[in-house]
C-alpha positions in Angstrom: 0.0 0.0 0.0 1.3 3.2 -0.9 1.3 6.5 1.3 0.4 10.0 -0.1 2.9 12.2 0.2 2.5 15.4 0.6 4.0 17.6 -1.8 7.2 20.3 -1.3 5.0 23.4 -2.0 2.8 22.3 0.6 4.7 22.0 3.3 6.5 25.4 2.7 2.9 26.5 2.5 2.4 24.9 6.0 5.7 25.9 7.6 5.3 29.3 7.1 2.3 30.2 8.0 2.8 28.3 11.1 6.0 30.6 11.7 3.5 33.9 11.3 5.7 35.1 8.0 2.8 35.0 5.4 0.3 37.0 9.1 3.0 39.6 9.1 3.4 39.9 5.0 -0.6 40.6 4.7 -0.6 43.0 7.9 2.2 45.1 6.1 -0.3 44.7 2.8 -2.9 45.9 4.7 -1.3 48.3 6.9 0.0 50.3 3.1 -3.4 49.8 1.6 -4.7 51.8 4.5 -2.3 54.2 4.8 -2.8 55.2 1.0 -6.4 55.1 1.2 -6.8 57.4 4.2 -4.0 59.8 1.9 -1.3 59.2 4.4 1.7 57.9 1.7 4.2 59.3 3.7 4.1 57.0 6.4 4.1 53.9 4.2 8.1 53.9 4.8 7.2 54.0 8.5 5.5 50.8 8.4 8.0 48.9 6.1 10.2 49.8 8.9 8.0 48.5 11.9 7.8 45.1 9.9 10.9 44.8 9.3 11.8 45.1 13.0 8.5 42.4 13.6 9.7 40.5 11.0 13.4 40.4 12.3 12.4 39.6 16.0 9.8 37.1 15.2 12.8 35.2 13.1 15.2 35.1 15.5 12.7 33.9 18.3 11.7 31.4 16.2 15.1 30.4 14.9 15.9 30.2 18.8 13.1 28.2 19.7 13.6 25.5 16.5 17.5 25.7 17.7 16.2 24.8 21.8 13.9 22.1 20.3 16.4 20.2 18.3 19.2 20.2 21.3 16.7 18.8 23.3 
């Protein structure tokens, strides 16, 4: 009897949106669509630079915790 396996693309798919990358990639989506609707374009750049510092932290905590898991 053969198994399914489940293809690459899908677990990429599942890995990171279990990591919160593709939550913080649409909140920066969102948060520019807003910003240009309510005719603030200036503080686009300020939000690129909140999610890059989100995006940075959230990494490295998770890289930490993945690093913690496999010693164990």
């Amino acid at each position: 009897m053969t198994t399914v396996q489940p293809s690459v693309h899908t677990i990429v798919l599942k890995s990171l949106l279990h990591n919160g990358i593709v939550h913080r990639a649409l909140a920066l989506a969102v948060a520019t669509i807003v910003l240009i609707a309510v005719h603030h374009p200036t503080w686009v750049p300020y939000a690129v630079s909140l999610y890059a510092i989100w995006n940075a932290a959230a990494v490295t905590l998770n890289a930490a915790k993945a690093a913690r898991a496999a010693k164990a």
